[in-house]
C-alpha positions as CSV (number, residue, x, y, z in Angstrom):
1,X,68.7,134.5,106.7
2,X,68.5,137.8,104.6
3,X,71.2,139.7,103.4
4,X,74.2,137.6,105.0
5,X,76.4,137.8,102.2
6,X,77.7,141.3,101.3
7,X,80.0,141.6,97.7
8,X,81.5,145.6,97.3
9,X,81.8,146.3,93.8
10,X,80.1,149.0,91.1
11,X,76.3,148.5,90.6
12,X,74.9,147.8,86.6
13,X,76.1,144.1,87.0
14,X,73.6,141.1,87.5
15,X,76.3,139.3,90.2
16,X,76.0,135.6,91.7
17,X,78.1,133.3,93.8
18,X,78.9,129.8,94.6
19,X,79.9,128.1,97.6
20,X,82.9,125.0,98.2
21,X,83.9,123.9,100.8
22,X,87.2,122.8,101.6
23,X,87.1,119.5,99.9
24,X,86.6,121.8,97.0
25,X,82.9,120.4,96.3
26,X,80.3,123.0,95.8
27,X,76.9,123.3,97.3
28,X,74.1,122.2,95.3
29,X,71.0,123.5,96.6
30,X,67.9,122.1,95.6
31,X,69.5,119.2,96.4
32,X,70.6,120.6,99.5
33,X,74.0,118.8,99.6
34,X,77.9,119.7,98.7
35,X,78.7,117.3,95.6
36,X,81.7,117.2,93.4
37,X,81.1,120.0,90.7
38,X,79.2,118.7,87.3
39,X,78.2,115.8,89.3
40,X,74.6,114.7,87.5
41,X,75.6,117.0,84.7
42,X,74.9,120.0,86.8
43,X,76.6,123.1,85.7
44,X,76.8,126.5,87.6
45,X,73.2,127.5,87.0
46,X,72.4,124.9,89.3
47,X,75.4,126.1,91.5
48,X,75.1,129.9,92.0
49,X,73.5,131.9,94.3
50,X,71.9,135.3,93.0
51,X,73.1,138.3,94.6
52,X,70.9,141.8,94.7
53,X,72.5,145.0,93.5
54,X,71.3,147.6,95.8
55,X,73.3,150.4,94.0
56,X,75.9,152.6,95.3
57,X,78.6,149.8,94.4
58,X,76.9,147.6,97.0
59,X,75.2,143.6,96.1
60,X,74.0,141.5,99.1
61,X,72.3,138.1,99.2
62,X,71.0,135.2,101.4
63,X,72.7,131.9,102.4
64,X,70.6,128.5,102.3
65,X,69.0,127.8,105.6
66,X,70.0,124.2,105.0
67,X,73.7,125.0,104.7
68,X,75.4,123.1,107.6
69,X,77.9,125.3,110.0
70,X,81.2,125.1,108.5
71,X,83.7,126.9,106.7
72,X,83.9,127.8,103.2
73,X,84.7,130.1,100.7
74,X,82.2,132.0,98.8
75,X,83.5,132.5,94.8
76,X,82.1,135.4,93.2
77,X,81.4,136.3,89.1
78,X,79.5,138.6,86.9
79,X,77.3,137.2,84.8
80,X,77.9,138.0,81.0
81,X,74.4,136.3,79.3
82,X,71.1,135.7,80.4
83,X,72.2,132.4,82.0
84,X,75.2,132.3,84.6
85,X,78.1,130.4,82.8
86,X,81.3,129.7,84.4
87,X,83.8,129.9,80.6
88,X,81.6,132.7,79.9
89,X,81.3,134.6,83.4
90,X,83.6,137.3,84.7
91,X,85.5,136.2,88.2
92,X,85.7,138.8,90.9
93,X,87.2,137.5,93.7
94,X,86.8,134.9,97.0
95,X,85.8,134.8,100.5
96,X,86.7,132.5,102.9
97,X,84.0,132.9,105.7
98,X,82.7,130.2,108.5
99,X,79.0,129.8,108.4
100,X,77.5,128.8,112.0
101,X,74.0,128.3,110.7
102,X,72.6,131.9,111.2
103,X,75.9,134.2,110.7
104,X,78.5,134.2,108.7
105,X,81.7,135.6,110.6
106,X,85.5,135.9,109.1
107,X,86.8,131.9,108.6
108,X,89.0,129.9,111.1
109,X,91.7,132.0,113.3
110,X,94.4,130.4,111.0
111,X,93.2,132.1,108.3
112,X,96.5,133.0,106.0
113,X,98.9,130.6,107.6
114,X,100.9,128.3,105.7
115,X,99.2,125.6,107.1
116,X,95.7,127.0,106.2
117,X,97.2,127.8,102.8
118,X,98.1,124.2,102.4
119,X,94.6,123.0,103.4
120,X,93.0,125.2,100.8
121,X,95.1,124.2,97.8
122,X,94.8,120.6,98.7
123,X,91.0,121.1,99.4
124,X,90.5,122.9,96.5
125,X,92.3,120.0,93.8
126,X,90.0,117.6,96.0
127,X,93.6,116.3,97.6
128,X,93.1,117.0,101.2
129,X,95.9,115.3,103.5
130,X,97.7,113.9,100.5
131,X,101.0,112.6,101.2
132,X,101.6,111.5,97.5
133,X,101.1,114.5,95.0
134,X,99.7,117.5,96.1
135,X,101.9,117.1,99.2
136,X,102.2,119.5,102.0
137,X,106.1,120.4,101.0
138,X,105.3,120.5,97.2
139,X,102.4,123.2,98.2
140,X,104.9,125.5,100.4
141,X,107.3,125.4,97.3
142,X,104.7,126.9,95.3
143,X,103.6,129.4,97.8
144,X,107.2,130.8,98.4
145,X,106.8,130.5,94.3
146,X,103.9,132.6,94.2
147,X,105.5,135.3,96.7
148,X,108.1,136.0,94.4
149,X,106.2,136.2,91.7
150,X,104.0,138.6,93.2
151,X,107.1,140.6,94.1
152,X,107.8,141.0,90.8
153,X,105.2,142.3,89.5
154,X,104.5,144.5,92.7
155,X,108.8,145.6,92.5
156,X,107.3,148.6,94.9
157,X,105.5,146.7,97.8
158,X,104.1,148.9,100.5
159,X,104.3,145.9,103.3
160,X,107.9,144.4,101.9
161,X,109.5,148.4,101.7
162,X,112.6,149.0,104.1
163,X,114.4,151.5,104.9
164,X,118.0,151.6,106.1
165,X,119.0,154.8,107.4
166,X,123.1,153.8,107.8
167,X,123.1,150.8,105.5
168,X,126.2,151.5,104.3
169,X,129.2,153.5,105.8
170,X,131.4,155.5,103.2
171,X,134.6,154.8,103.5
172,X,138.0,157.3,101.4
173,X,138.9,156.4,98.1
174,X,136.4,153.9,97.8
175,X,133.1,153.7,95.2
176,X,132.0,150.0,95.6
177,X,129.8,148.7,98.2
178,X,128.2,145.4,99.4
179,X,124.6,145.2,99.6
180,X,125.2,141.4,99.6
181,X,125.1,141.1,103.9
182,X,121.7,143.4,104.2
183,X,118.9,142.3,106.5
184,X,116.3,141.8,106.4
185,X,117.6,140.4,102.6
186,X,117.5,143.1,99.5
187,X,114.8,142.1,96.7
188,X,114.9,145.4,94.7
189,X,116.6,148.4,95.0
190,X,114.4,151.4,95.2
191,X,116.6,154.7,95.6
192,X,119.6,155.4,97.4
193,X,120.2,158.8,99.7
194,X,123.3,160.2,101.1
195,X,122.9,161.3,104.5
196,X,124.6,164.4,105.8
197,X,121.8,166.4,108.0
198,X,120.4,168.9,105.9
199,X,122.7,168.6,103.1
200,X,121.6,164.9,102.6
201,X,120.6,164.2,99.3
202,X,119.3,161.5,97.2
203,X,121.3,160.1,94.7
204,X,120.4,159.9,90.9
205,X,120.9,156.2,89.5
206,X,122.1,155.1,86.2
207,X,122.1,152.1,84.6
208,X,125.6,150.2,84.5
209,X,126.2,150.6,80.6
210,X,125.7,154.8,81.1
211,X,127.4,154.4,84.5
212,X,130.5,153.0,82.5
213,X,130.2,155.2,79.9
214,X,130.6,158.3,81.5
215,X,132.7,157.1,84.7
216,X,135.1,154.3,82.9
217,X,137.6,154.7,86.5
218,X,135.6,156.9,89.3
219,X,138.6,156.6,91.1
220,X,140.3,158.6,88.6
221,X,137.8,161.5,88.1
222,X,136.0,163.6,90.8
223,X,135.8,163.1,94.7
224,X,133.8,164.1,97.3
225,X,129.6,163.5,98.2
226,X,128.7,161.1,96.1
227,X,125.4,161.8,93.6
228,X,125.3,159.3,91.3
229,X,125.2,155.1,91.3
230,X,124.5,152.4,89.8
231,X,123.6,148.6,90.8
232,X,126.1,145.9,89.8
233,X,125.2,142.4,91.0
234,X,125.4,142.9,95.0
235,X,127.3,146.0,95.2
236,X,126.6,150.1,94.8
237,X,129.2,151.7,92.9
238,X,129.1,155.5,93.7
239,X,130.4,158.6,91.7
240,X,132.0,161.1,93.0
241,X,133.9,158.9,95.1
242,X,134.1,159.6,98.9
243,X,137.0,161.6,99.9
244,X,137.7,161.6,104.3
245,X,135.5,164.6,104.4
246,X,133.0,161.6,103.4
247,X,134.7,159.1,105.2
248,X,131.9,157.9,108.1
249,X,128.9,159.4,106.8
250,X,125.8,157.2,105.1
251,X,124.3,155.8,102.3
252,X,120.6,155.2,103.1
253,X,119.5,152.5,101.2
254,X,115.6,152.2,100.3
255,X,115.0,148.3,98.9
256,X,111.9,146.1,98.7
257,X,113.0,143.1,101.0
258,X,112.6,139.4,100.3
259,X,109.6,137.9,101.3
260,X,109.8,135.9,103.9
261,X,109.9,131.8,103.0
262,X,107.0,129.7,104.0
263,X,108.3,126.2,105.5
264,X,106.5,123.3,106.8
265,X,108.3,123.2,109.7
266,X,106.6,126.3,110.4
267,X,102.7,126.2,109.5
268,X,101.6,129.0,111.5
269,X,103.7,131.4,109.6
270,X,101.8,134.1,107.9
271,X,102.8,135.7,104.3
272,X,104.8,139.2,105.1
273,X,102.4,140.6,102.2
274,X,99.3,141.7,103.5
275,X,95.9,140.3,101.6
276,X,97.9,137.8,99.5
277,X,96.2,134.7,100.5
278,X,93.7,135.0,98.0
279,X,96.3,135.1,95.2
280,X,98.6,132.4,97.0
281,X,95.9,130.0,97.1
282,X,94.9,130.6,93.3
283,X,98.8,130.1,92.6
284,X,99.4,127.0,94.0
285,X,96.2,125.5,93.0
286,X,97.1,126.4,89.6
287,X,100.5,124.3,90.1
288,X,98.7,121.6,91.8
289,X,96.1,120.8,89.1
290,X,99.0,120.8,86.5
291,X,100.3,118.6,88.6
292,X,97.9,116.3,88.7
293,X,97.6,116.3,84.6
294,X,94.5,115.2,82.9
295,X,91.5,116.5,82.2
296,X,92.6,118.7,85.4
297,X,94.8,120.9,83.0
298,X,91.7,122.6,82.3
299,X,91.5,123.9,85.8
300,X,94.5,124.3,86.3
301,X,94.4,127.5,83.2
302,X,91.3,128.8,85.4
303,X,92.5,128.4,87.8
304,X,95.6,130.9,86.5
305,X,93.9,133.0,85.0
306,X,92.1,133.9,88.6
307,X,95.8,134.2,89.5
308,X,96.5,136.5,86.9
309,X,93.0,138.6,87.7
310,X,93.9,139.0,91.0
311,X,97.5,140.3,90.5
312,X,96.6,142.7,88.5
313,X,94.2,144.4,91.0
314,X,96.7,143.5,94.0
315,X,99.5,145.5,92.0
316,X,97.1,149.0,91.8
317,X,96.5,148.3,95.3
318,X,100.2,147.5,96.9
319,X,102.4,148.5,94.6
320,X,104.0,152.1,96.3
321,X,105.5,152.5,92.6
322,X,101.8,153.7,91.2
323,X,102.3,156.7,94.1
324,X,105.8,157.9,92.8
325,X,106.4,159.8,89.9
326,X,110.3,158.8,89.3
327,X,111.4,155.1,90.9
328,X,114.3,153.6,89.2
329,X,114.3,149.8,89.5
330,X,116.9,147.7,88.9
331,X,117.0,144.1,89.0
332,X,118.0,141.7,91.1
């Protein structure tokens, strides 16, 4: 059983994990059983599982022989002392992996689907199949929660970016368009092009107070290819404005779309994000623990502040912002 478990990430660290499964308890194993965490006053150091760093940004470890096949996820942290402690400890990040009782191989084909996501938040606030609380439509409002929220802080995403080559058809005499019909559905609007062959060009945005400023009537100043705009609530407004030379011709509109809407009438749906699971499931089992109220309040603030770790990364890694020098975002 050596070396089954592999965690990327820069050697100097001493590194450990545990393992839940997806009634949330965590293995215990010198007892060699899965038990509700703390039970017998048990903390982490009875819990974790050391990992080896091997250098070159590389740890590795073994998984209990006595582990039954199944799935789980594998939770791993950085140990800050000389003992591993969960409120002291640095969180890295989670694996969901099915063990078959000599490999450990990528978890269940539904991996990411709402209905997988729904199992992990309710497995994970030890609310499996509940049809009072933590309910399967209270969970898909918090994952279409956490998707927006993500959105937000990730106004650039890479897998959510769309572009729309004839969006908008110019029409004489006319600076305001409707960007209220677009689909897939508008989220943020990135930049805005007009499109003319090799004279197309990309139009500089200003914000609505400067756009007013210096264009009080547009139809009363200049005319012809537009090269300025601004956003005002689901409409472009374009200066110069488009003569009948113009008249036909494009805007392309470059937007970040809306993510798509989880729904349990639909629990094979996947998240339009790629690699958000991770942070979806930390999301809602934030929400679900404050839900729950208690002494589960507690895990409900780790539980966001592994939301909140996660984001972070997931922004440097998605967001197509960090690989443009001048975006202007405007709101929706």
């Amino acid at each position: 059983m050596t070396n089954k478990v592999y965690l990327p990430f820069n050697s100097g660290y001493t590194a450990y994990y545990v393992i839940r499964n997806k009634s949330g308890e965590v293995w215990y194993p010198a007892g060699a059983t899965m038990e509700t965490w703390g039970a017998g006053s048990r903390t982490v150091a009875d819990y974790y599982n050391a990992l080896t760093d091997m250098s070159g940004g590389m740890y590795v470890g073994d998984i209990d022989s006595n582990l039954p096949a199944g799935s789980y996820i594998l939770q791993f942290y950085t140990q800050a002392g000389s003992a591993p402690s969960i409120s002291a400890d640095t969180y890295l990040s989670s694996q969901a992996w099915a063990w078959t009782g000599s490999t450990l191989t990528v978890s269940d084909s539904d991996t990411g689907t709402c209905g997988w996501l729904i199992e992990e938040i309710q497995a994970l606030t030890g609310r499996t199949d509940d049809t009072i609380l933590i309910t399967a439509a209270r969970c898909v409002r918090w994952l279409n929660e956490a998707q927006l929220d993500i959105v937000r802080k990730c106004k650039g995403h890479l897998d959510l970016e769309t572009k729309d080559v004839d969006a908008i058809t110019l029409v004489a005499d006319t600076f305001s368009y409707s960007i209220a019909s677009f689909d897939p559905v508008l989220f943020y609007l990135l930049r805005v092009y007009y499109m003319d062959g090799a004279n197309s060009i990309r139009l500089e945005y200003k914000d609505t107070d400067e756009f007013d400023s210096k264009y009080p009537s547009p139809a009363d100043l200049a005319d012809g290819i537009p090269s300025k705009y601004t956003r005002r609530a689901n409409a472009i407004e374009v200066y110069p404005v488009p003569t009948s030379s113009e008249a036909g011709d494009y805007l392309r509109v470059d937007y970040t779309k809306r993510p798509t809407a989880f729904s349990v009438s639909s629990l094979t749906a996947t998240c339009d994000m790629n690699d958000a699971y991770e942070g979806l499931i930390y999301f809602g089992a934030s929400k679900a623990f404050k839900a729950i109220g208690g002494d589960k309040v507690t895990e409900s603030d780790r539980y966001w502040g592994y939301y909140q770790n996660w984001l972070d990364g997931y922004q440097m890694e998605k967001d197509g912002l960090y690989l443009s020098d001048a975006i202007t975002l405007l709101d929706r």
